[in-house]
C-alpha positions in Angstrom: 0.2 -9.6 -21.5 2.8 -11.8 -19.9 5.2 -9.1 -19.0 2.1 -7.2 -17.4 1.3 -10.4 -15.3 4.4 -10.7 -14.0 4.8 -7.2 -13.0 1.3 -7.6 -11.2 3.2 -10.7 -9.5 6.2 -8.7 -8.3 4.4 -6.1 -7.2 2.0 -8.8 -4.8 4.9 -10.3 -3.9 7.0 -7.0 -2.7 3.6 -5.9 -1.4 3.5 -9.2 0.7 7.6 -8.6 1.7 6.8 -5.0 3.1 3.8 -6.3 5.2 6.0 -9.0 7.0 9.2 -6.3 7.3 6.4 -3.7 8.9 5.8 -6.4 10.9 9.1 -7.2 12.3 9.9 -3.8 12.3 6.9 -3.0 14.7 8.0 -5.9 16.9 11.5 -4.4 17.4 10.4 -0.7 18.2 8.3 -1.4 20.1 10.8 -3.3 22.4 12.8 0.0 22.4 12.8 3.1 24.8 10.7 6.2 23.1 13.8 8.1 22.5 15.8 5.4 20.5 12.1 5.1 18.6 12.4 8.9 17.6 15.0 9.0 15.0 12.9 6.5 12.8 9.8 8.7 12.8 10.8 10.6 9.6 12.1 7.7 7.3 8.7 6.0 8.2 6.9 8.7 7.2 8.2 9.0 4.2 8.0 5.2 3.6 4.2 5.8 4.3 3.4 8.7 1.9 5.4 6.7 -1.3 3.0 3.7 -0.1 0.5 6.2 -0.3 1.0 7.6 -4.0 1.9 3.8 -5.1 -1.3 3.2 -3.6 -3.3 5.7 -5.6 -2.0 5.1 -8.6 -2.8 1.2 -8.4 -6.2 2.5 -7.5 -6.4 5.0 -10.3 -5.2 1.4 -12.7 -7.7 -0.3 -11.6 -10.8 1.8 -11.9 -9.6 2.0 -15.6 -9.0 -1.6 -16.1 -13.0 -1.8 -15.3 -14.7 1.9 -17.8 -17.3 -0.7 -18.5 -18.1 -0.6 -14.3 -20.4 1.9 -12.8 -17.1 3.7 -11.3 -19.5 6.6 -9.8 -19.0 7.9 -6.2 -22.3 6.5 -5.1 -20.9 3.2 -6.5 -17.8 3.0 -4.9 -19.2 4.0 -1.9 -21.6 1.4 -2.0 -18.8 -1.3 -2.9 -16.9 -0.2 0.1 -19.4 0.1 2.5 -19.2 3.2 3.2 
């Protein structure tokens, strides 16, 4: 159990590290001209669909951390507000 608390504590923290870098990262583009912004387009996409799938799979973890939890889609919906 420790080994799976500390990988939920890495994973916060890099979560945390990637939120701040985005952050700076924004700041700098946005100071450039469009063209020097282009080239950066594809790498951030990419960065954004591994987020994604990282993302999902967390999700997916999570609803079966809880199969005691009424994990229907009228549920979920309801939890999120949706």
């Amino acid at each position: 159990m420790r080994k799976t608390l500390d990988l939920l504590n890495d994973l916060e923290t890099t979560a945390r590290y990637i939120a701040t870098e985005v952050k700076h990262l924004r700041d700098n583009l946005t100071k450039l001209p469009p063209q020097e912004v282009k080239p950066f387009h594809q790498d951030l996409q990419n960065a954004l669909d591994t987020l994604r799938t990282i993302a999902y799979r967390l999700y997916h973890l999570s609803v079966l951390s809880t199969k005691d939890e009424d994990n229907s889609g009228p549920n979920l919906r309801k939890e999120l507000g949706l």
